[in-house]
N, C-alpha and C positions, 0 to 999 in steps of 0.2 A: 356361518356367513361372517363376513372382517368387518367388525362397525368401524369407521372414521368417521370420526368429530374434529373438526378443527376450531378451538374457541380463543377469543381472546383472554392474556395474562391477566389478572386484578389482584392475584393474590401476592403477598410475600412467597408464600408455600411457592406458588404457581411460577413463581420469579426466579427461584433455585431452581426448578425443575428445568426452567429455561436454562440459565446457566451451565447449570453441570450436564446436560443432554450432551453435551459434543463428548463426554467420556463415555458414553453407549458407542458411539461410531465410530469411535479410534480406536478404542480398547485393543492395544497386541500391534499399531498399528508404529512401526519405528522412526518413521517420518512425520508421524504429527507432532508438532509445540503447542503444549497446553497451553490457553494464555492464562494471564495474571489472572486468578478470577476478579479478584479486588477491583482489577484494571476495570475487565468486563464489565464489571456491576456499575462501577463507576460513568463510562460509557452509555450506559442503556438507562441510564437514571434521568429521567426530565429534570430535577433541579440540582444536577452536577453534570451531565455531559455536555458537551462541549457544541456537539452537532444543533442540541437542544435550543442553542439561540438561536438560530437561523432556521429552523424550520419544526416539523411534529411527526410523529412516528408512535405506532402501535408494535406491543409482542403477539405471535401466535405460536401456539401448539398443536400440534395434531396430535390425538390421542387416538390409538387404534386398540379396541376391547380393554379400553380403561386404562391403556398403560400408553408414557408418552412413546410418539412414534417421529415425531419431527418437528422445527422451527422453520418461523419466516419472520425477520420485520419487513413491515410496508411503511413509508416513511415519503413524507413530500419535502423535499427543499426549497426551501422559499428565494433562496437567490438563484437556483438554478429554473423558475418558473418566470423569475422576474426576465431573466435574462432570453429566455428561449418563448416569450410571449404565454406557452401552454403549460399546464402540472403534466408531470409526469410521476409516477409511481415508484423510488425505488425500494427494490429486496435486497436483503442482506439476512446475513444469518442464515442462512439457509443449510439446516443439518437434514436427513434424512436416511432411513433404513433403506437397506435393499428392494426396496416396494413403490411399482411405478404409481401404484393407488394412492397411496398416501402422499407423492411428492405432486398428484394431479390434482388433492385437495387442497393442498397446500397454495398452488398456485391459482385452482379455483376461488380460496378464499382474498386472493392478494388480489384476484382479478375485480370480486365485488368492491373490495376495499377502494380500490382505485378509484369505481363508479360511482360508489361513495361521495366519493370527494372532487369529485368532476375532474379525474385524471385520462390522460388518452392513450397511456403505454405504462407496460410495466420494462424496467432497466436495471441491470446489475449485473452483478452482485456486487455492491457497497455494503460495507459494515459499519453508516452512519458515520465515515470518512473517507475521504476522496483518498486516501493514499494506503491505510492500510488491509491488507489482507482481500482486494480488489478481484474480479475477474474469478470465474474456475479455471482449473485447471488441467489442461487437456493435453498436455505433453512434461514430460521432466520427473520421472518417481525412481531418482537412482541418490538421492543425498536431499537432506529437509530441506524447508527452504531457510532463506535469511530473513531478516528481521522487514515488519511491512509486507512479509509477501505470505500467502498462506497455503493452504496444504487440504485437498479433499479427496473423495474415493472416484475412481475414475468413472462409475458409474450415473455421476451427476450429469456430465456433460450428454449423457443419452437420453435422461429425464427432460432436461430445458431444451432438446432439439425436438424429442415426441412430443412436446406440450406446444411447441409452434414457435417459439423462441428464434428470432434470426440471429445472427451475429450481428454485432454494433460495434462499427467502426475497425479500427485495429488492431489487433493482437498486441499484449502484452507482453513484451520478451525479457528474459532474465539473462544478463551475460556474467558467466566467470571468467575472470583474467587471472592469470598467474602472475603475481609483485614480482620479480624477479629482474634486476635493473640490465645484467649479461643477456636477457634475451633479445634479440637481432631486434623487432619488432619496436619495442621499447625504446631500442639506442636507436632508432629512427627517428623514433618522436621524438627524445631528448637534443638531438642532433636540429631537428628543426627548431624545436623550442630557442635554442640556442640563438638560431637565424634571427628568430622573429623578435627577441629581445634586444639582438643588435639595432633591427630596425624601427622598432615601435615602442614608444615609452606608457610600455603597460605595466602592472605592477599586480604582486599578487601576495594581498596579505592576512592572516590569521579570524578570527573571527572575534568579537569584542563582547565578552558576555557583561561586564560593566557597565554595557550599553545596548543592552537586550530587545528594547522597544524601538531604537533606531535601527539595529538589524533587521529587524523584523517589518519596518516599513521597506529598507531595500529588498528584503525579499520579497514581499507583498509586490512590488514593482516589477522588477528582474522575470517573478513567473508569469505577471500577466502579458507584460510587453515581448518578454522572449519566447515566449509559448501557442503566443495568439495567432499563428497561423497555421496551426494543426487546425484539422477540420472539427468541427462540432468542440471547441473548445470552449469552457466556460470560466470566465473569471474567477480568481480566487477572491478572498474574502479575507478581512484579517484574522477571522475566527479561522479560515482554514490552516492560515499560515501558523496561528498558535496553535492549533491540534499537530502540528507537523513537528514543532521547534520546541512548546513548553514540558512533553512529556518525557525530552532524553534532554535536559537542561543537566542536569546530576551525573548522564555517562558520557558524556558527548568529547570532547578532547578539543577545544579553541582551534590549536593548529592543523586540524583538517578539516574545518568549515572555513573554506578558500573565499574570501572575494577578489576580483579584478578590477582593479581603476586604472582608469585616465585621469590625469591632472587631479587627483583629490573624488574622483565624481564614480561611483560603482558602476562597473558595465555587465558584470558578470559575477556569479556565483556556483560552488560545488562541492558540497558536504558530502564529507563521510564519517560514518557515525559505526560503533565494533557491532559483530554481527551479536545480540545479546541472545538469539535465539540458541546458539553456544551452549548456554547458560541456564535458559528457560526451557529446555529440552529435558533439562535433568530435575525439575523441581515442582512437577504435576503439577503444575496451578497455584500452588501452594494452600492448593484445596483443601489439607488436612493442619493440624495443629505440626502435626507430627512431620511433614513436610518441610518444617522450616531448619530442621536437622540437616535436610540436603542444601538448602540455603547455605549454611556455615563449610560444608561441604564445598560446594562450587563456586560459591560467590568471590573468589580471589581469579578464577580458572578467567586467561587470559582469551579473547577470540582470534581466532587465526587468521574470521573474515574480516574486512573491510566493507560495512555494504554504503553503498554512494546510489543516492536514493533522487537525481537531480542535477543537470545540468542546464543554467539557461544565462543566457549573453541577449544584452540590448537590439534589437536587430540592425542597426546602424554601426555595429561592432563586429558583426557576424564575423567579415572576412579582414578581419586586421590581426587575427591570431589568440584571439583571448583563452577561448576553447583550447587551442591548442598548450599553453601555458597553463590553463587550470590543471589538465591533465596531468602535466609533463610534472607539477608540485606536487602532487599528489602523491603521482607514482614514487616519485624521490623520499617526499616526507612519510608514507606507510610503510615503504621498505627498511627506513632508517629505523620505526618502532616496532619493528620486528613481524608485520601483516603477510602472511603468504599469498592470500589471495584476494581477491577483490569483488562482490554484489554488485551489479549495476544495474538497478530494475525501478522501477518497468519503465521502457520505453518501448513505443511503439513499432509493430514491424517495417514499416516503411520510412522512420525518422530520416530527415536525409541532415541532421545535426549530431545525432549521436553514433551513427552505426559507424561511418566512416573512420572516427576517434578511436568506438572501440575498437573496428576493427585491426586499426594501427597497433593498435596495442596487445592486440591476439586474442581480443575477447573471440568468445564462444558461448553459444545459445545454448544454456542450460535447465530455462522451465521457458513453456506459454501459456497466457492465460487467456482466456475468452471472455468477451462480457457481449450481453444478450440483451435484445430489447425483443417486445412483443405490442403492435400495436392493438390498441382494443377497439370495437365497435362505440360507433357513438350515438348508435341507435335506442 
């Protein structure tokens, strides 16, 4: 008979076991990007991650006849409880074997968790940020993914629908666009861009790491005000904005985190940032000593992608062309550094700001993702 225990983390031991658990379920798998573990560790640490200001969170394992079998965190956000009056419960992390028992435990144990703490749904999958590695994924296993976006066995999404899991909200979608400035597609947009610069004194320029905490307020800005009328939208935070901006400060490239102004005053912004998963595909986590060999290896190896991780305009700017200028610089300044093709994730499947853009420009749905809520009884 299968014993399943699902206990919480306390140990250091028990902390690695977390950790390296995602190399049992990728093992052979050539689409997974191990992360940084460093990164990982750093992240799931109460007195260095970043999530940790703003809210609190537990590890779990399942262990199946003594050996581990799967993770979960359960984790409450404090501004997303403020904001939506109720706590809600989210998971992340969620690794698991081929074994609906163990991923039923798993979600049994997130379910108490939740009751726990007087929460009224469990939601995710969030990895203790809002932007990376978000949603499962349930279309797209022909090329990894890019950077921010992540990679699991297609057997999950059968697990959170048998366990009662709805869908929440809209799908996630991944587009690749081809850099290529000859394609017809492109010289449309460029061709308008063209227009709208005759007509509108908008202006689009570079990003100012000299002045990093001013960016970083306009972006703070930019997403809430340009964002805020997606459904179930919840304000950003300036901690969210630094988990977004302070961890690629060192690869990031000035000249393709665009802003747009009117008369001196930001209306719009549109980073892109190289896809590092490129990179990190090839250097196991650098989980081993021996590992950082392939570091000195790859670490020069330029990325082909562009991944643009964000697009958001003033609402009172919408339709004066700014969107269409971010883009049109964009496309011009990656083609000029040599970028073949372009990440534009995730936006949602019904955006009616993004799709149109991308589709001007020949993007193409390449991954989707799902995220799932499950109300709980409150009995």
């Amino acid at each position: 008979m299968t014993n399943i225990q699902v206990k919480l983390v306390r140990s250091a031991r028990e902390r690695r076991t977390f950790l390296t658990f995602p190399w049992r379920i990728y093992k052979g798998d050539p689409l997974w990007v191990p992360p940084l573990l460093s990164e990982r560790a750093k992240a799931l640490d109460p007195a260095r991650g970043i999530f940790y200001k703003g809210g609190y969170a537990d590890l779990f394992i399942a262990w199946q006849n003594g050996k581990p079998a799967g993770t979960i965190v359960c984790a409450e956000d404090h501004n997303n409880t403020r904001i939506r009056g109720f706590g809600e419960c989210m998971i992340g992390f969620f690794e698991c074997v081929d074994d609906f028992a163990v991923a039923e435990a798993l979600f049994e144990r997130a379910t108490a968790w939740a009751g726990e703490h007087g929460l009224v749904s469990l939601y995710g999958t969030f990895n203790l940020d809002r932007e990376d590695s978000r949603g499962i994924l349930i279309e797209g296993r022909d090329r990894p993914p890019s950077s921010y976006c992540g990679h699991n066995p297609a057997y999950y999404q059968g697990f959170f629908e048998q366990y009662g899991f709805q869908k929440f909200g809209e799908d996630g979608l991944a587009y690749a666009i081809d850099i290529n400035l000859d394609n017809p597609q492109l010289q449309h947009l460029m061709k308008l861009a063209d227009k709208i610069r005759q007509r509108r004194k908008i202006t689009v320029r570079s990003g100012n790491l000299k002045e990093i905490d001013r960016e970083i307020d306009n972006i703070l800005e930019l997403q809430n005000r340009g964002l805020a009328h997606f459904a179930d939208f919840t304000p950003y935070t300036r901690n969210d904005i630094q988990a977004m901006i302070l961890p690629v400060l060192d690869i990031i490239d000035p000249e393709l985190i665009l802003f747009a102004e009117v008369d001196g005053k930001v209306v719009g912004w549109f980073p892109g940032v190289p896809n590092m998963n490129e990179v990190l595909i090839h250097l196991n986590g650098l989980r081993h000593p021996w590992d950082y060999l392939r570091l000195l290896k790859y670490a020069k190896l330029k990325p082909k992608c562009l991944a643009m991780k964000s697009i958001a305009v003033l609402p009172e700017h919408w339709d004066m062309g700014a969107g269409v200028l971010l883009f049109d610089e964009m496309a011009r300044r990656a083609a000029a550094k040599g970028y073949q093709w372009a990440d534009l994730s995730l936006t949602g499947e019904d955006n009616p700001d993004t799709f149109p853009l991308a589709r001007r420009m020949g993007a193409k749905v390449y991954k989707r993702y799902r995220f799932y809520r499950k109300e709980l009884s409150t009995k």
